[in-house]
C-alpha positions in Angstrom: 142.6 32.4 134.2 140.9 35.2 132.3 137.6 36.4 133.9 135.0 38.7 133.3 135.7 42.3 135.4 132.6 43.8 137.2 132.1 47.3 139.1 131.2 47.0 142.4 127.6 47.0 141.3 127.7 43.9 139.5 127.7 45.2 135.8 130.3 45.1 133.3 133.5 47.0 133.5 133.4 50.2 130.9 136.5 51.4 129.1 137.0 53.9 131.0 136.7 52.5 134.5 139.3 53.0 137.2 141.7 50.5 138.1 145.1 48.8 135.7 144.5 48.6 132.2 145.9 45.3 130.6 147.5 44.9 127.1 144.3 43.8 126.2 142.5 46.7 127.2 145.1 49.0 125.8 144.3 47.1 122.4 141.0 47.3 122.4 140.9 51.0 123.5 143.0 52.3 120.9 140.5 50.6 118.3 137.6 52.3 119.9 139.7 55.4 119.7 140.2 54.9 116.2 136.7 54.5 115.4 136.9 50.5 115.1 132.9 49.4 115.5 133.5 45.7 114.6 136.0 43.3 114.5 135.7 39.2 112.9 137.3 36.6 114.4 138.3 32.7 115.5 139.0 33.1 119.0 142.3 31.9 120.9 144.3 31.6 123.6 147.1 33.7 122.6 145.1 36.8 122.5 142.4 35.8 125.4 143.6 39.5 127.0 141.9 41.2 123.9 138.8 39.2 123.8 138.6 39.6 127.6 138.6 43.4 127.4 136.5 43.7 123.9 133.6 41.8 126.1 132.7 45.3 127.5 134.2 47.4 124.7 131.7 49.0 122.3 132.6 46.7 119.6 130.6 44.1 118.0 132.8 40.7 117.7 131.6 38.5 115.0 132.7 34.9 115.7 133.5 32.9 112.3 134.2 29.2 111.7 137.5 29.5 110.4 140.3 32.0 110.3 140.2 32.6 105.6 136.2 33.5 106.4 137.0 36.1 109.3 139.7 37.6 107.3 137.7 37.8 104.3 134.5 39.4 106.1 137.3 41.8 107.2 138.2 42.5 104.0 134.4 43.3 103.2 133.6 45.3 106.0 136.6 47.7 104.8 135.5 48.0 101.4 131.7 48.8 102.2 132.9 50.9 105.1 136.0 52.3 104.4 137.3 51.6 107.3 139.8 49.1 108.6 138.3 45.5 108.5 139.9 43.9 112.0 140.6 40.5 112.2 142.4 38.7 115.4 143.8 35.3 114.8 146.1 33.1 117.0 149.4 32.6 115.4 151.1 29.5 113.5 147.5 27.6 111.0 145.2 30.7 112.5 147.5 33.2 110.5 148.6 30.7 107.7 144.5 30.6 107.0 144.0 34.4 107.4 146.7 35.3 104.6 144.2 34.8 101.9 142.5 38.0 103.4 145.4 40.2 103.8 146.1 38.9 100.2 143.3 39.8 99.1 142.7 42.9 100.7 146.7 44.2 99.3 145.6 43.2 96.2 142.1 45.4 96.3 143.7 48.0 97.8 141.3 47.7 101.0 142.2 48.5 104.6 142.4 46.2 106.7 144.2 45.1 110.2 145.2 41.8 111.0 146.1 41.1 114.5 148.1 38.0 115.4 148.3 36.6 118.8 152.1 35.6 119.5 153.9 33.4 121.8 156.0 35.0 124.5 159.0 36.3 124.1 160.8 33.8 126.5 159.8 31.1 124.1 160.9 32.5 121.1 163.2 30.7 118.7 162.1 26.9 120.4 159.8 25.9 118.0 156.7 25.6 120.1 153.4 26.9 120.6 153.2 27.3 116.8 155.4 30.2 116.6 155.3 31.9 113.6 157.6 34.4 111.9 154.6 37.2 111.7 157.0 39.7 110.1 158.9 37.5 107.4 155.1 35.7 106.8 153.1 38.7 106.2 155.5 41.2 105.1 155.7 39.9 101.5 151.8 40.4 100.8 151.0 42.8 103.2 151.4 47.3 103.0 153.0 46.7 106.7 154.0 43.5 109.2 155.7 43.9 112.1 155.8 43.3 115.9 155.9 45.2 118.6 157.1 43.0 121.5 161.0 43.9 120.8 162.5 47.0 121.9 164.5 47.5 119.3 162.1 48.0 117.0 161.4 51.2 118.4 162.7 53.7 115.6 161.1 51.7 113.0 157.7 51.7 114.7 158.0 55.4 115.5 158.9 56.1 111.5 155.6 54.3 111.2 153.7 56.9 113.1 153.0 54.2 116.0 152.3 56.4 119.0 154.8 54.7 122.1 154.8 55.1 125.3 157.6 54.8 127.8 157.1 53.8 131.2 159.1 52.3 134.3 159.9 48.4 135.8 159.7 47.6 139.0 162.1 48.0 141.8 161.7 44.5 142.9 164.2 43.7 140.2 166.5 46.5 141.1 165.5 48.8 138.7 165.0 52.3 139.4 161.1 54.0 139.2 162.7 57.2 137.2 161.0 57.9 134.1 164.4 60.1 133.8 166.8 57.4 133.5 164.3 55.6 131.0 164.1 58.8 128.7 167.9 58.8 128.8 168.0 54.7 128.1 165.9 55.5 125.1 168.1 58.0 123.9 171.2 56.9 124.1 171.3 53.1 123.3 169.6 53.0 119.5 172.5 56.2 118.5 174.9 53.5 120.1 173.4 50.0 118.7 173.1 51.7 115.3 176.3 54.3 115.2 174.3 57.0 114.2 173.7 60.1 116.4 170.1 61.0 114.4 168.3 58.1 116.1 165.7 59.4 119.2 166.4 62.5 119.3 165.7 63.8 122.6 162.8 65.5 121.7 161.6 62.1 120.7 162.6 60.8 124.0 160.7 63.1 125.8 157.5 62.8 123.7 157.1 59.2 124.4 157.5 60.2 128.0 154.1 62.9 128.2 152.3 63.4 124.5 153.0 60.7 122.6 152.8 58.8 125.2 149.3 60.0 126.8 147.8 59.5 122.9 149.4 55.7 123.0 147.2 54.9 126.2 144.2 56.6 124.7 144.2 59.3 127.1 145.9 62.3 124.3 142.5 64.3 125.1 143.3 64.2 128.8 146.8 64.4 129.7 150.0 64.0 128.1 150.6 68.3 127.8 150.3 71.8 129.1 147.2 73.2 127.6 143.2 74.3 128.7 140.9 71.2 129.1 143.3 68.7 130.6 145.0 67.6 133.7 147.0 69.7 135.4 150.2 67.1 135.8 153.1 69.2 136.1 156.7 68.4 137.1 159.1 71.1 137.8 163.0 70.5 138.1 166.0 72.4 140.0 168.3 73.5 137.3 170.5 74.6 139.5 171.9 71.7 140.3 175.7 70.5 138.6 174.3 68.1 136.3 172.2 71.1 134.1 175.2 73.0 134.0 175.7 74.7 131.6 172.3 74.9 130.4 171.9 75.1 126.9 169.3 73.4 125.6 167.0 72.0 128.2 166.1 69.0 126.9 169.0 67.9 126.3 170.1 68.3 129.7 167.0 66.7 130.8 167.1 63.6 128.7 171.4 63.0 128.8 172.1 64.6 132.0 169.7 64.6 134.6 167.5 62.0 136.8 164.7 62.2 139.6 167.3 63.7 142.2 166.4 67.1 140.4 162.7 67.0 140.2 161.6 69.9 143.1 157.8 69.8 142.5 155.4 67.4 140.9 151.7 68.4 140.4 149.2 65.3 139.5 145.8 66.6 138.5 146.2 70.0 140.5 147.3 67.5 143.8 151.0 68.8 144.8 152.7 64.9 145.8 156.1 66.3 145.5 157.5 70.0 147.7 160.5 70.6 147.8 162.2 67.6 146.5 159.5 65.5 149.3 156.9 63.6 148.4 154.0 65.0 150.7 151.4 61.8 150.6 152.9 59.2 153.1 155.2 58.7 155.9 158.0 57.6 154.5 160.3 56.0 157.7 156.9 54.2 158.6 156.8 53.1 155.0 160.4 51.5 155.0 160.1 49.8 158.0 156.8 48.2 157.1 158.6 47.0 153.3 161.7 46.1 155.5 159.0 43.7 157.8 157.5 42.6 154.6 160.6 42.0 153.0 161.9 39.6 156.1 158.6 37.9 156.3 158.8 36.5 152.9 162.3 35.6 153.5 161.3 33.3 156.4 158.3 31.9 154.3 160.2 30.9 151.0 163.1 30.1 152.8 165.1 31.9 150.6 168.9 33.1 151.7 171.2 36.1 150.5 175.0 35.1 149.9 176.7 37.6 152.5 178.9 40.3 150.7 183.0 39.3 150.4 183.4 42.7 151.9 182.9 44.0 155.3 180.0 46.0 156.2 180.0 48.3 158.8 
């Protein structure tokens, strides 16, 4: 269920508002960013996220009939503005109807940005939901088509000049919250999957991690890098430690051989949280016992069992 957000007050949530930012939001944002006043469209469900958050976005959304009109109102609003027209469809007949417009606007040479709604990823290939090839649809008539909900379409997206961001899972799923390891994952496994040692550099890696990645969440103005005006997030690492040995090039060491164990000090908006390899915000044995208590409550509740290990613990 998608609902409208409100402050505390009782008026509508602002762009810029505290609190988790959806995919939505992080759409929507990065059109206000770009200087995206309007957008045209036939609304549907596999996009409610971006209508949600363009309901308090400073963006007028022009609701049309059918999805050829938006797209063709799109197409108009780039030629008299010169500015992208935006259109948001669903996928499967919504797109099908809106190709006219991207035909159109390829053939007029006029900018416009279609964005299609998709099913999810864990029903892809089944035939269902109208899924839709986006890609292989669009990419005949179109300057650019593409998707962004497969990782390995990283390098492609980045030779595109799409801004990415890299971030962390969760360690309910026993994955590891260090950034590190992810800027190393990046690195390393397109050079492997495509046998060639020039794909994501480290540099590239690294990027994605703090610039790039601050101007992919709309916040490049505020954070992101070192310089006067913005936050003063700093993270400092021990290389004296065996895995930058010997220290050549820093980055590299960061990106292939380090992880979180060397990080000393870590500065968030001029707030030390990290001294001396300790994080100085909480108490951390009262912390594990209360996610340890958690942890066996839930157990109890679901009902849900561990197989015991086939070796001894002791």
């Amino acid at each position: 269920m998608f609902q409208q957000r409100r402050t505390e007050a009782g008026g509508p949530r602002t762009a810029g508002a505290a609190g988790p930012r959806s995919g939505g939001r992080i759409v929507v944002d990065q059109l206000v960013a770009n200087g995206i006043d309007a957008a045209f469209c036939v609304p549907g469900e596999s996009f409610l996220a971006v209508l949600d958050a363009l309901h308090d976005a400073p963006v007028r959304l022009v609701t049309c009939r059918h999805e050829a009109a938006a797209a063709n109102m799109a197409v108009a609003y780039g030629k008299l503005t010169g500015r992208p027209g935006v259109c948001l469809v669903t996928r499967g007949p919504g797109a099908t109807q809106a190709s006219v417009g991207v035909h159109t606007a390829a053939q007029d040479s006029a900018p416009m940005l279609l964005l299609v709604g998709q099913v999810g990823r864990d029903q892809r290939g089944r035939e269902a939901f109208q899924e839709l090839d986006v890609p292989a649809v669009f990419g005949p008539m179109a300057k650019w088509a593409a998707e962004a909900g497969d990782p390995a379409r990283l390098p492609e997206l980045l030779a595109r000049g799409v801004k990415v961001a890299l971030g962390c899972d969760s360690p309910n799923n026993s994955n590891h919250l260090d950034i590190v390891r992810v800027l190393n994952m990046a690195a390393i496994q397109y050079k492997d999957a495509r046998q060639d040692m020039n794909q994501m550099p480290a540099e590239t890696a690294l990027e994605m991690a703090t610039l790039t990645g601050a101007q992919a969440l709309g916040l490049g103005d505020e954070l992101g890098s070192i310089e006067p005006g913005k936050k003063a997030d700093l993270v400092m690492f021990d290389t004296q430690r065996p895995e930058w040995q010997a220290l050549w090039n820093p980055i590299n060491n960061l990106v292939y051989n380090a992880d979180g164990r060397s990080v000393h000090t870590v500065v968030v908006d001029g707030r030390v949280v990290v001294d001396t390899y300790r994080q100085s915000f909480v108490d951390e044995s009262r912390l594990f016992a209360t996610v340890q208590e958690i942890g066996e409550r839930l157990q109890t509740r679901t009902g849900v069992s561990f197989p015991r290990s086939r070796w001894p613990v002791v």
